[in-house]
C-alpha positions as CSV (number, residue, x, y, z in Angstrom):
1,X,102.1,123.3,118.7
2,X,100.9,120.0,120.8
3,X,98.8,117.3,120.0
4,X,98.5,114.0,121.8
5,X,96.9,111.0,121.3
6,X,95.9,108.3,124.2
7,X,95.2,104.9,123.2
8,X,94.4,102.4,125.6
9,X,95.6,102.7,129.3
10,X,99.3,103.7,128.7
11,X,99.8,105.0,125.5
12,X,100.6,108.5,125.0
13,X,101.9,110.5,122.1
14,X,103.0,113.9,121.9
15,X,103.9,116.0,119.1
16,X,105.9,119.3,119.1
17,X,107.5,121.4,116.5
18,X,110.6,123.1,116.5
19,X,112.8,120.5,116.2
20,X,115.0,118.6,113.8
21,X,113.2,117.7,110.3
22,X,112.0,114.4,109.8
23,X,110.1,112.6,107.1
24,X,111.3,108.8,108.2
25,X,109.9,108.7,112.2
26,X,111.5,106.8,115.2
27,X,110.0,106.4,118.3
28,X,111.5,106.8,121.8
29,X,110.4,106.2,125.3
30,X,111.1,108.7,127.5
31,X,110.6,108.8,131.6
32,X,112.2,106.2,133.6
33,X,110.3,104.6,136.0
34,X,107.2,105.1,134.4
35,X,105.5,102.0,133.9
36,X,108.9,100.2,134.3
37,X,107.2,97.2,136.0
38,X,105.4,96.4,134.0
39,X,105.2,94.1,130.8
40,X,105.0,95.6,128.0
41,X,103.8,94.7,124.5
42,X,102.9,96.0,121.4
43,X,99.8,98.5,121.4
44,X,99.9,100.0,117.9
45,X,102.0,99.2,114.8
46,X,102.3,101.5,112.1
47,X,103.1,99.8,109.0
48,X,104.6,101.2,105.7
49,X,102.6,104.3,105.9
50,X,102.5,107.1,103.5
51,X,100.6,109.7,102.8
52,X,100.2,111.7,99.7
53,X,98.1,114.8,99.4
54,X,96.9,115.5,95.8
55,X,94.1,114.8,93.1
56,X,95.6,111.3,92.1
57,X,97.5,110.0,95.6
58,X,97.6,106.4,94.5
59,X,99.2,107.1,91.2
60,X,102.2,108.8,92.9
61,X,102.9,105.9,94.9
62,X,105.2,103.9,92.1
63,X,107.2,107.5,91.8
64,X,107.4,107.1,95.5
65,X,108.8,103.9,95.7
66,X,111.7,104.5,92.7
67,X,113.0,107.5,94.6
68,X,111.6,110.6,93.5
69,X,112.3,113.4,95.9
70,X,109.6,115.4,97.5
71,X,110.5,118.7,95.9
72,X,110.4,117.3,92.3
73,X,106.9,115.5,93.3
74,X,105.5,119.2,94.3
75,X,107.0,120.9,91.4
76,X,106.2,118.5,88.4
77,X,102.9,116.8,89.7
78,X,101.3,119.0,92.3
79,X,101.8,116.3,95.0
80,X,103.4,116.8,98.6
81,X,104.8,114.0,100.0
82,X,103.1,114.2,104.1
83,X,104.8,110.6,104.9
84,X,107.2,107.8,103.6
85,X,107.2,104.0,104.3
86,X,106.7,104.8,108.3
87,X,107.3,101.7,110.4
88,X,107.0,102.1,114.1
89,X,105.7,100.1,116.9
90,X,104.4,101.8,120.2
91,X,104.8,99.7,123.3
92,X,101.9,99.8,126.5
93,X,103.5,101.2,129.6
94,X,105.5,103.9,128.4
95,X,105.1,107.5,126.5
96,X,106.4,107.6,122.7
97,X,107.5,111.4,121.7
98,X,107.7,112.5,118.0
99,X,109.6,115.6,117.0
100,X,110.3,117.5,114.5
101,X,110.0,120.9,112.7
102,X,106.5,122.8,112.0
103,X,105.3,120.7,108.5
104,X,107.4,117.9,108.6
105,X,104.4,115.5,109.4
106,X,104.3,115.1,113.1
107,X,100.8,116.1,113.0
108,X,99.8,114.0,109.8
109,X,101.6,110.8,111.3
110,X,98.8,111.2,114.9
111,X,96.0,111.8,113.1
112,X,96.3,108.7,111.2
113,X,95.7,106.8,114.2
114,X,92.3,107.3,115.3
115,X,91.9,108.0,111.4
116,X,91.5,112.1,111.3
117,X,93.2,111.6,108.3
118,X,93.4,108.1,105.9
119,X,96.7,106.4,104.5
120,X,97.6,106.6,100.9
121,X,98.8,103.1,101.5
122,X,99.5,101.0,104.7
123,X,98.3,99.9,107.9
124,X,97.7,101.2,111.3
125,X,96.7,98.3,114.1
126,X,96.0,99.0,117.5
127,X,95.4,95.9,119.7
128,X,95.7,93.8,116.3
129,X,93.0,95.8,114.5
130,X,93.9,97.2,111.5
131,X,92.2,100.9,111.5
132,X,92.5,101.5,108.4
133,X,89.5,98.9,107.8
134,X,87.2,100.0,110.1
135,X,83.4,100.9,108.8
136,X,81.8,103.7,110.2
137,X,80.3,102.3,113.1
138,X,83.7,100.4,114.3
139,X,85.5,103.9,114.1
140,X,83.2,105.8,115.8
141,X,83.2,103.1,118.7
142,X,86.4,103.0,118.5
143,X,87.6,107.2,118.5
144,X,84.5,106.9,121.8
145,X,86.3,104.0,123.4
146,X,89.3,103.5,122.5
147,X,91.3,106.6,121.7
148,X,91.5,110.2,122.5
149,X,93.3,113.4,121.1
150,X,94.1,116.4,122.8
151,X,94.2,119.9,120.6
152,X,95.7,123.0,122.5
153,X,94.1,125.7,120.5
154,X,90.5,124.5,118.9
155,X,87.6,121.8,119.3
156,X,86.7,123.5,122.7
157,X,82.8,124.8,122.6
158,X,83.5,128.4,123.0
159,X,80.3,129.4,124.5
160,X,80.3,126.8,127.0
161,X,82.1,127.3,130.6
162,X,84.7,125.0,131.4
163,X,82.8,122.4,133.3
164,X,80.5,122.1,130.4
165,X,83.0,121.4,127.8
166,X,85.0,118.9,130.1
167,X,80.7,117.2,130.5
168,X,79.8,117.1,127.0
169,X,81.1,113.6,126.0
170,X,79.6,112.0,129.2
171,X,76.3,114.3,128.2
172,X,77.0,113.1,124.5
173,X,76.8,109.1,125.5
174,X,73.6,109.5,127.7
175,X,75.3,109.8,130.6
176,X,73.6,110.8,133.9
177,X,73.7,114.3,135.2
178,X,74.7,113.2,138.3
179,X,77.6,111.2,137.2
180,X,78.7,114.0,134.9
181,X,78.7,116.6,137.2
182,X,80.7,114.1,140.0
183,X,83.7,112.7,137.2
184,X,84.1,116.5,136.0
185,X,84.3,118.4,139.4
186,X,86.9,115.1,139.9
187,X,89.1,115.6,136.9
188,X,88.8,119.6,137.0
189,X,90.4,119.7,140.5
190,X,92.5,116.8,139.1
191,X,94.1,118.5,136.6
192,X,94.4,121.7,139.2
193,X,91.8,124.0,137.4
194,X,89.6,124.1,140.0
195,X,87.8,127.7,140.7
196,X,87.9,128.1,136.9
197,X,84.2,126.3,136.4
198,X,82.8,129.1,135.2
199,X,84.9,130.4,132.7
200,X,84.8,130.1,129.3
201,X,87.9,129.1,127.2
202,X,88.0,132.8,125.4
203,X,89.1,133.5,129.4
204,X,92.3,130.8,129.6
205,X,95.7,130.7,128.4
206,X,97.0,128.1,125.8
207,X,98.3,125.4,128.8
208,X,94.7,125.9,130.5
209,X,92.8,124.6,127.1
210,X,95.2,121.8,127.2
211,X,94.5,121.0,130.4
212,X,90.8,120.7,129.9
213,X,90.7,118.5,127.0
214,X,93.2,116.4,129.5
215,X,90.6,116.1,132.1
216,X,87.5,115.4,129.9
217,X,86.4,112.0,131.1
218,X,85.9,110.4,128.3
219,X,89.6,111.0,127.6
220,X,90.3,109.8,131.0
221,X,87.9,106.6,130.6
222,X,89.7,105.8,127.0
223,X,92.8,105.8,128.4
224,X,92.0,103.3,131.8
């Protein structure tokens, strides 16, 4: 299982199962040389986030914070615990990795970013903005401009070929035919897919899908 998120020009993070539990997150930076040079600073900063899936989230929160144990939460109030208190900062210039095994949040922890999913309570700030505030029309600038995701296995249009799909966000914001058909030939060879034009994603393996929601330019263009 993969999902990334781009934010800004240097920002990436990538989350894979199979690997030790975790409920309270670190980051690392991983890859040196990459973007050594340069100075970094702080690009996002999550702030005491949890998340709490169930009819009455907020009133589980005081539970939370005396100590009650996720197991107990499930089994006497039909809550599950997604996220504790998570406190991280994510630096420009470098490539933040969080692991751990299938259910233990990875996934729930991304998705708060570009706001897939909201907080029960705290904050996530990219460039200074709190997210978590945003109306509609700031999120949807900001998931067009700002952000990207990348799924492996779903949000490809399946009866589209493969240089439609990597065209529809440029098609989506008004774009030019021209100019659509130039950046995704670009970024299709890019990304070393090139021949494959004409398929449809039914036709790819799992790393191929990847590959094209990599090379979709308005990915490329949220992440320059």
């Amino acid at each position: 299982e993969i999902a990334s998120c781009l934010v800004g020009s240097e920002m990436c993070i990538r989350d894979r199962s199979h690997s030790a539990m975790a409920f309270e997150f670190k980051s690392t930076a991983i890859g040196k040389g990459v973007g050594m040079s340069k100075q970094k600073h702080c690009k996002i900063s999550i702030e005491n986030l949890s998340k709490v899936f169930g009819a009455n989230p907020k009133l589980m929160l005081p539970l939370i914070e005396q100590g009650i144990d996720k197991a107990t939460l499930l089994k006497e109030y039909k809550h599950v615990l997604a996220l504790n208190n998570i406190n991280m900062q994510l630096n420009t210039h470098s490539i933040e990795v969080v692991m751990g095994l299938s259910g233990s949040g990875k996934s729930t922890l991304i998705r708060h970013i570009n706001r897939l999913i909201n907080p029960s309570s705290g904050s996530v700030l990219v460039d200074d903005v709190n997210v978590c505030d945003m109306n509609s029309k700031e999120l949807r600038q900001f998931r067009q401009q700002k952000t990207a995701m990348v799924f492996q296995n779903f949000s490809l249009l399946p009866h589209r070929t493969v240089i439609d799909n990597i065209g529809f966000g440029l098609r989506i914001r008004g774009k030019e035919a021209v100019d659509i058909k130039s950046k995704s030939d670009y970024w299709l060879e890019r990304v070393g897919l090139q021949g494959l034009a004409d398929y449809y994603p039914s036709q790819l393996s799992g790393g191929m899908l990847s590959l094209i929601h990599i090379s979709e330019p308005t990915r490329q263009e949220a992440i320059s």
